[in-house]
C-alpha positions, -999 to +999 in steps of 0.1 A: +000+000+000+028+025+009+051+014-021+010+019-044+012+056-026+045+065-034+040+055-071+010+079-070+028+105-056+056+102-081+033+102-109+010+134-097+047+153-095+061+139-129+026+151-143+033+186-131+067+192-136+054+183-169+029+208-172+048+235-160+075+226-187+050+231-214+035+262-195+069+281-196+076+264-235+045+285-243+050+316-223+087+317-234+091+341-265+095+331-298+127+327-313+140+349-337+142+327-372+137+350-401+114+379-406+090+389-430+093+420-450+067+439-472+060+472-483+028+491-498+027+479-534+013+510-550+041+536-539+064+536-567+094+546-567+098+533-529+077+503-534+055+488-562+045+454-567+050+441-606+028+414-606+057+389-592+078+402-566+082+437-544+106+463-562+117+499-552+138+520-534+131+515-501+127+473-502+167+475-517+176+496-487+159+471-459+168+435-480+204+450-478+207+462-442+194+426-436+216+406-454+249+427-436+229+411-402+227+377-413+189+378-408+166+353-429+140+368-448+111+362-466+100+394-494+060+386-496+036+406-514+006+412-482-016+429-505-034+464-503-019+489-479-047+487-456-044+446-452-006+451-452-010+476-418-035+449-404-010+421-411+016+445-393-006+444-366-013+408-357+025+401-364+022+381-396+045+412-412+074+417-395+091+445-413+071+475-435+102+492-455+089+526-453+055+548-440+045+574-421+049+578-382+020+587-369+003+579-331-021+555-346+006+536-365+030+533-331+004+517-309+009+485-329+045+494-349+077+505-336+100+528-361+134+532-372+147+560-353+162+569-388+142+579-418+148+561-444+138+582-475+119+616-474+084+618-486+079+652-509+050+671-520+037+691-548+014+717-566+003+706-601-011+727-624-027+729-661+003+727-685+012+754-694-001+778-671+025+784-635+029+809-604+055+835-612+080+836-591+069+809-576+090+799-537+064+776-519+034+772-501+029+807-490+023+819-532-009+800-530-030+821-506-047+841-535-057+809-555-084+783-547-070+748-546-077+711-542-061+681-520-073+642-518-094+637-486-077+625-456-036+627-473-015+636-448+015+658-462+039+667-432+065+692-422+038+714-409+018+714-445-016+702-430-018+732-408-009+756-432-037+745-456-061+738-428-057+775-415-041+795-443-055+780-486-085+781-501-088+745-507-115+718-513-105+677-509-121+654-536-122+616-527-090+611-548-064+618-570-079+611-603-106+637-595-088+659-584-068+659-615-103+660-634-114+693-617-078+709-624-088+700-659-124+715-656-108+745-639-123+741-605-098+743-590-063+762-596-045+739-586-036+704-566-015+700-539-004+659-532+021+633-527+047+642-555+053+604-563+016+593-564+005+623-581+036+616-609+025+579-611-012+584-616+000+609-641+019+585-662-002+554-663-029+576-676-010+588-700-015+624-691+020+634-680+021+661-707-014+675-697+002+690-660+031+712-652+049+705-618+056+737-597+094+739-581+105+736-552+081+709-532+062+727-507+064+700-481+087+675-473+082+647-447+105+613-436+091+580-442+104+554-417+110+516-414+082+500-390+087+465-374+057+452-358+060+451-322+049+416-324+076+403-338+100+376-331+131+395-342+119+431-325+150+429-303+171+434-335+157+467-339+185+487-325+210+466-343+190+475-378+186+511-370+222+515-363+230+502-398+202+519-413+220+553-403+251+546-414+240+532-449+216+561-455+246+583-441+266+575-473+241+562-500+232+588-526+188+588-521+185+610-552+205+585-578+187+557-560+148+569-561+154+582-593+169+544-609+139+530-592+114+554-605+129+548-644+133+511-635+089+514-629+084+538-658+097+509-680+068+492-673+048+513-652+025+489-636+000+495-609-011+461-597-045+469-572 
């Protein structure tokens, strides 16, 4: 009978020490195998999709900075923006090569301290019609305007036009460019590369005049998804990042990408 308790006892403790094995296996964090890298697909020249793979400026910046780590990765399309953020979210996406920072975003992504490219933004107008003398944002207080609802430009633009431009939003950039046409409007302020891109698979490039010099100009960072596996590499990656964008030339390098997309400008949705 004692020798029958004993057994018991032994059995009820190999039981739990079994169950608290498993219980700290599942509590313990994951490890850090590889990561999974995307980027919006419709942001040409810092990221486009082509129908096979993700190109652009940004996406050779990040794939590099991970190969000098010795990180695995795997470069998958997520889809749409919107489902790419949401993917972000959950941790399914690891890596997003370059966006916005904005309070919303950092409740579920942590950023590069280091910007990776700069995001600019311009005023479009009817060929062959211009501001004279033309040195920014100020020269467009006499003029009634149009932006795309809800864009967000940066470097203190959304203020100014808030509180200082006649403007109107339309629900995107394709009307907006149809009520510059109409002459609603005077003139549209957005995203230079969106704006440029829309522009050129429409075949409409020669039907708008850019102004010079941008009137806003705002970083775009590298988020990783704070549930990632790899997260703790983050300091590591954002050391490189600055030196490499420390010595890279961003011009040459957005400007290859962008005549690299205009080769076949596709604009997979």
């Amino acid at each position: 009978m004692f020798a029958f308790v004993r057994l018991g006892v032994f059995l009820c403790a190999s039981a739990l020490l079994a169950l608290s094995a498993t219980a700290a296996a599942a509590a313990a964090p994951a490890e850090c195998r590889k990561v999974v890298v995307s980027a919006d697909p419709e942001f040409p020249p810092y990221a486009w999709f082509d129908g096979k793979t993700l190109r652009g400026a940004s996406v050779d910046v990040v794939l590099t900075i991970l190969r000098g780590m010795d990180l695995p990765y795997e470069l998958r399309y997520a889809g749409p923006f919107a489902r790419l953020l949401r993917f972000a979210e959950t941790g399914e996406v690891d890596i997003i090569t370059e966006l916005k920072r904005n309070a919303e975003r950092e409740a579920f992504l942590a950023f590069s301290d280091t910007a990776i490219f700069s995001n600019p933004t311009s005023v479009f107008m009817r060929a062959g019609e211009t501001i004279k003398n033309f040195h920014g944002r100020e020269d467009l207080r006499k003029r009634h305007g149009g932006v795309t609802r809800a864009t967000r430009f940066g470097n203190g633009l959304d203020e100014y036009v808030a509180h200082s431009l006649d403007v109107e939003d339309g629900p995107g950039i394709q009307e907006n460019f149809l009520k510059l046409k109409a002459r609603r409007i005077d003139y549209f302020i957005s995203p230079h590369f969106p704006a440029e891109t829309y522009l050129v698979t429409s075949g409409q490039e020669d039907k708008y005049t850019v102004l010079k010099p941008f009137v806003a100009v705002a970083p775009v960072f590298v988020g990783w998804s704070k549930k990632s596996a790899c997260i703790g590499r983050l300091a590591e990656f954002d050391a490189r990042l600055k030196h490499y964008v420390s010595v890279m030339d961003s011009p040459r390098l957005i400007q290859s990408n962008f005549a690299d997309w205009r080769k076949d400008p596709v604009m997979i949705r």
